[in-house]
C-alpha positions as CSV (number, residue, x, y, z in Angstrom):
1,X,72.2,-8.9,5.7
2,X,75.7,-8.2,6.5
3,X,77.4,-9.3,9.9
4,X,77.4,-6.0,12.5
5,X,80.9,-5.3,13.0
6,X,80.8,-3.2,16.1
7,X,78.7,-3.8,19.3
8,X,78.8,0.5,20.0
9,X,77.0,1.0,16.6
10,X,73.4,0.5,15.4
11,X,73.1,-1.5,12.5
12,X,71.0,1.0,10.6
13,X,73.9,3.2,11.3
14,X,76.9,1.1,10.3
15,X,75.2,-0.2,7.3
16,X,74.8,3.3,6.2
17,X,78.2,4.4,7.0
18,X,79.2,1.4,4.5
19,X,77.1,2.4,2.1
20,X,78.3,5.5,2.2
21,X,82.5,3.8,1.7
22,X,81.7,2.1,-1.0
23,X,80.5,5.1,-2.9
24,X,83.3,7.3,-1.8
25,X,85.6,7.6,-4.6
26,X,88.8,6.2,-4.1
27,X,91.0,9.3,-4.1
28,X,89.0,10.5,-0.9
29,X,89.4,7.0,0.5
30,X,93.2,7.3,-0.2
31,X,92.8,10.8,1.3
32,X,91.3,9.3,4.7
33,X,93.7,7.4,4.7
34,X,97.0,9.2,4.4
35,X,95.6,11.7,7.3
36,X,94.7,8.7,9.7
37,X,98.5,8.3,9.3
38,X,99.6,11.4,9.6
39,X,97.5,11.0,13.2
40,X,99.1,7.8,14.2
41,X,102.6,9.3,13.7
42,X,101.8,11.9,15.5
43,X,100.6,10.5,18.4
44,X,103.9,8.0,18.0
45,X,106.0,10.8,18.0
46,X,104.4,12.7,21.1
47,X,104.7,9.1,23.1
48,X,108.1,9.1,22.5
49,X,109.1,12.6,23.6
C-alpha cells in the first residue's frame, strides 16, 4: 500500500482519486494543468494590482 500523502484525506479517498489520475488520459491531464495556471496567474496578477 502506497504512503498517504495528505493528513485532510482518507486513504480510501486519495487512493481513489489516484486511481482515477492514472487513468485520465493525458490530454485532460495537460488540460488540468494549463487551467491551474491560468488560476495561479490570475491570482498573481490581482496581488499585484
Amino acid at each position: 500500500m502506497m504512503t498517504q500523502l495528505f493528513s485532510d484525506t482518507h486513504p480510501k479517498m486519495e487512493a481513489l482519486q489516484i486511481e482515477l489520475i492514472r487513468r485520465m488520459p493525458a490530454w485532460k491531464k495537460i488540460s488540468i494543468v494549463d487551467g491551474l495556471n491560468e488560476t495561479v496567474k490570475a491570482l498573481a496578477i490581482s496581488g499585484i494590482k
